[in-house]
C-alpha distance (Angstrom), angle and dihedral (degrees) to the residues before:
residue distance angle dihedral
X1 . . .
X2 3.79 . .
X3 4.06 121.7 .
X4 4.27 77.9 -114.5
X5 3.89 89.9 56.8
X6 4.18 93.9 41.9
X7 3.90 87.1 47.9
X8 3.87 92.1 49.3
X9 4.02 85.6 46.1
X10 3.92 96.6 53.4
X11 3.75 88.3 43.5
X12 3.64 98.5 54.4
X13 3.77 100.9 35.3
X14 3.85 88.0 45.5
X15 3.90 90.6 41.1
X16 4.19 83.1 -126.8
X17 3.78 109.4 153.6
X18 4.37 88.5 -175.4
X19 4.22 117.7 -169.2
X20 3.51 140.9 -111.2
X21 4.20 105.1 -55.7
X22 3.61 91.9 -132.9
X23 3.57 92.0 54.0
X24 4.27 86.8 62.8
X25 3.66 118.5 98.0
X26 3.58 109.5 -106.6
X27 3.74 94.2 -112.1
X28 3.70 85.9 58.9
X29 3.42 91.7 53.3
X30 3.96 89.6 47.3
X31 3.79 88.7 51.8
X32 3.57 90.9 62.1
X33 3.75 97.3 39.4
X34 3.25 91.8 55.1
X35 3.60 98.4 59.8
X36 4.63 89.1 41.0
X37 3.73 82.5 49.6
X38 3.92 92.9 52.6
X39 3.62 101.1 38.9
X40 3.97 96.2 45.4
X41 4.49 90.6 48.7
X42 4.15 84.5 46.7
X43 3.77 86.2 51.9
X44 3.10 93.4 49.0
X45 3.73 96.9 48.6
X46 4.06 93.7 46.6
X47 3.43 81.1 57.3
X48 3.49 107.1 54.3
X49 3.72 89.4 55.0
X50 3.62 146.2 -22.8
X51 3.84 114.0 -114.7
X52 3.64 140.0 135.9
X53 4.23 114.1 -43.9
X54 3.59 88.8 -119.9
X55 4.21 94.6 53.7
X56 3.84 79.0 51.6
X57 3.51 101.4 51.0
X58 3.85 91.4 50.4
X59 3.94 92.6 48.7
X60 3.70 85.4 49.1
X61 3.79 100.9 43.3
X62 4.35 91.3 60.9
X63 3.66 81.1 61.0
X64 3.74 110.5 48.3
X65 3.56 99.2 30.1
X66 4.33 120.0 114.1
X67 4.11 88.5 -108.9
X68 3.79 106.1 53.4
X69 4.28 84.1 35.3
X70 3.78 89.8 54.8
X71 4.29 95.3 44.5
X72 4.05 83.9 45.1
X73 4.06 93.7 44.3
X74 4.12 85.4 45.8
X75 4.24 92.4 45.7
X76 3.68 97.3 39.1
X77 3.93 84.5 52.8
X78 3.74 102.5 42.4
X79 4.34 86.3 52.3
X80 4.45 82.9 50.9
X81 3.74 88.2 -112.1
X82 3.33 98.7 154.8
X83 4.22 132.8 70.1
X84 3.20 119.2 -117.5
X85 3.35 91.4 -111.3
X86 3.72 86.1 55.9
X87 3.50 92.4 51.3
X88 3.15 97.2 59.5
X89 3.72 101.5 47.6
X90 4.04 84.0 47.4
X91 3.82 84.4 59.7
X92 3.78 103.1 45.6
X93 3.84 86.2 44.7
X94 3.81 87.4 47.9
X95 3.70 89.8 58.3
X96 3.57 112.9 39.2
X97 3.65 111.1 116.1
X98 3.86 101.6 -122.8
X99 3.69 119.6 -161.3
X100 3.69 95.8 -133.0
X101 4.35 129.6 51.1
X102 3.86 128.1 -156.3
X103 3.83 116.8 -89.3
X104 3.58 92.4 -132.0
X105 3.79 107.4 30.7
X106 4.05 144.3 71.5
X107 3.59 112.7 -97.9
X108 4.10 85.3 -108.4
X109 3.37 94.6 56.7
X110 3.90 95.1 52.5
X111 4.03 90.9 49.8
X112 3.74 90.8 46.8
X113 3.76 83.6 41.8
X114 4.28 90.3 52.4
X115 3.40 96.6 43.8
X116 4.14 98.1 49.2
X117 4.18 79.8 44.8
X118 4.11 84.6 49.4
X119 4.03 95.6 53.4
X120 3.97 85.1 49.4
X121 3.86 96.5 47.8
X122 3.84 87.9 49.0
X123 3.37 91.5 44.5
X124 4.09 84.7 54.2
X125 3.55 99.1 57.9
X126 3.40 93.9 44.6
X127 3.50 95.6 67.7
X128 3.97 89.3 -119.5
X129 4.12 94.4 127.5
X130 4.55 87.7 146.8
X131 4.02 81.7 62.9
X132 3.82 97.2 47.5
X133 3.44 91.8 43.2
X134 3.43 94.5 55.9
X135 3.46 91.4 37.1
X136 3.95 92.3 64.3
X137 3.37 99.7 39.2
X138 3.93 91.9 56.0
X139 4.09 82.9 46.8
X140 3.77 89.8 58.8
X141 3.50 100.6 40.2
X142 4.07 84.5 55.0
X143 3.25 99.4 38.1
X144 3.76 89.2 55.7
C-alpha cells in the first residue's frame, strides 16, 4: 500500500475530504512530520535489530530529537538537497512562531527542527513517501 492509497483509506473510512497541503499552516505540516519522521527512524531501528524497547528508544531518540534535525536540515541544505518547493516550505516552517519550544534545545534548533519536520509532513500528504524516505535517510546519515 502506497502513502496515496493509506491517505485515500483514512479519508474514506473517516469520511475526511482534507485540502490542498500547501494550503496547511506550516505548523500543521510540522505536526504531521513529526509523527512520519518518528515512525519511519523507529522503523528503521526495529529493523536493524531486535533488542530491549528502551535500547530502541535511545537509538531512536539521537535521530528525532530538535539538535540532530536542525544539523541534518542545515547539511541537507548547504549540499542543495532540497526542491525548491521544499525549500520553501522548510522556510515558512522555519519561521512560524510556534507557541511551544523543545525542552532540550535552542530556540534555533527547534525552528530549524519544525521546518525540516514541515517539508516531511507536506511531503506526507502529498503522497510523495520515495522523497521523504530519502529525505530521512540523508538526515540521518548527516546528522550522524
Amino acid at each position: 500500500m502506497t502513502t496515496s492509497d493509506m491517505l485515500s483509506l483514512i479519508k474514506d473510512k473517516f469520511a475526511l475530504e482534507g485540502s490542498d497541503p500547501a494550503q496547511y499552516s506550516p505548523l500543521s505540516l510540522a505536526f504531521i512530520g513529526d509523527s512520519v519522521y518518528g515512525l519511519i527512524v523507529k522503523t528503521m531501528v526495529v529493523l536493524e535489530g531486535n533488542c530491549p524497547a528502551n535500547r530502541l528508544d535511545a537509538k531512536a531518540v539521537k535521530h528525532v530529537k530538535a539538535i540532530s534535525q536542525a544539523k541534518a536540515a542545515d547539511r541537507l541544505l548547504e549540499m542543495g538537497f532540497f526542491t525548491e518547493e521544499e525549500t520553501a516550505i522548510y522556510r515558512r516552517g522555519r519561521n512560524a512562531k510556534s507557541p511551544t519550544t523543545a525542552k532540550n534545545a535552542p530556540v534555533g534548533d527547534y525552528r530549524k527542527a519544525t521546518g525540516l519536520e514541515a517539508v516531511i509532513g507536506y511531503l506526507y500528504l502529498m503522497g510523495q513517501t520515495d522523497r521523504v524516505v530519502d529525505i530521512i535517510r540523508e538526515a540521518v546519515k548527516v546528522a550522524g
